[in-house]
Phi, psi and omega in degrees: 000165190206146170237141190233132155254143189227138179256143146218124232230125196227046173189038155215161182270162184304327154351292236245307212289324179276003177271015175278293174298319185276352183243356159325119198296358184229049136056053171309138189217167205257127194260290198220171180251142232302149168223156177267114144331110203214119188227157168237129187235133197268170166195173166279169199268094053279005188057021190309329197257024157268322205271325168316322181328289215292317201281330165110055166280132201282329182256136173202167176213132166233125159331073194211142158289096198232129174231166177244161174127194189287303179279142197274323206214053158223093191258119196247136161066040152325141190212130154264146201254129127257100156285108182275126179242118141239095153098201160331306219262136190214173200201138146242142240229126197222123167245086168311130194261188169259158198295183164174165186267060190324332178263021154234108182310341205258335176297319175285331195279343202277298200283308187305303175319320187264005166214045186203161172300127157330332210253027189244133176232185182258141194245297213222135149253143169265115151248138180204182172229111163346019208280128218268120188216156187213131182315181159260000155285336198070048189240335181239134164253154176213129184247132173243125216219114154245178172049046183278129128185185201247153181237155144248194194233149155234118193085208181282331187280115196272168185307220102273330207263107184294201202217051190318097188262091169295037154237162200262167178240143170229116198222117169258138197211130198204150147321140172338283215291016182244013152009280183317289181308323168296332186301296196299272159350294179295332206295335188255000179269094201281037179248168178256143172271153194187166200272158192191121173217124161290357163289282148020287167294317155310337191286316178315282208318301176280331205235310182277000000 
């Protein structure tokens, strides 16, 4: 299990926000190198893990499909994802899929029937591009995530035209037991922590 804090900052540039980390006391460095994220996220025609969200349901699992690179709809190394939410703390159960084509409908609806719950459809994809930073005890990790945005779905078939969210997000994620330190950490983050899901937003963005 893991605890994560999340910022979200819509009145500094990634610029200032990743020199926060790198002037940071507890010496943030660049872990891997940056790449663009690309998930697909399912739900019920009742929005149920949105309405969980919304209402602050403390236990939930969310659905979702995720790859890295360049291309939105050549999806290489696809991984499902079931993200276990309890209380802070969360975890995920990673299924690797076969490769597919996002502009043939019958590829996507074919791997979701055969590995995600029926009554789950694909609502909204997130693209953004990442970048990786880690403490210098090797106790915190932190992702800096620009240029985020959303596609929605009608069906299997996703929108072509995105939905672009100008603020950048910043999420620091440490072990159950490192709490403490992450705690110690935001005291130097001149941002306010707040809830923030990019499903969440997509949903506003595309759909409400």
């Amino acid at each position: 299990m893991r605890h994560e804090k999340k910022y979200r900052i819509e009145h500094s540039t990634a610029s200032e926000v990743k020199q926060v980390l790198l002037s940071h006391p507890a010496s943030f460095s660049t872990a891997y190198p940056d790449r663009h994220i690309n998930s697909i996220y399912f739900d019920s025609a009742e929005l149920t893990s949105f309405q969980q969200n919304q209402n602050g349901i403390s236990q939930r699992t969310k659905y979702r499909i995720r790859w890295y690179g360049e291309s939105l709809t050549q999806v290489i190394a696809p991984q499902l994802e079931i993200k276990i939410r309890d209380n802070e703390f969360g975890t995920k159960e990673l299924t690797p899929l076969p490769d597919f084509d996002l502009n043939d409908i019958q590829q996507l609806e074919i791997i979701a029937k055969k590995h995600i719950p029926l009554e789950l459809m694909p609502k909204v994809i997130t693209r953004y591009q990442r970048a990786y930073y880690i403490s210098h005890n090797q106790i915190l990790r932190a992702t800096v995530d620009t240029a985020v945005t959303y596609h929605g779905f009608g069906q299997y078939q996703y929108k072509t035209i995105p939905h672009l969210d100008p603020a950048i997000i910043l999420e620091l994620k440490c072990a159950k037991e490192e709490v403490a330190f992450l705690s110690d950490v935001c005291q130097h983050i001149p941002y306010r922590v707040q809830k923030n899901s990019k499903y969440v937003n997509g949903i506003f963005m595309t759909k409400l």
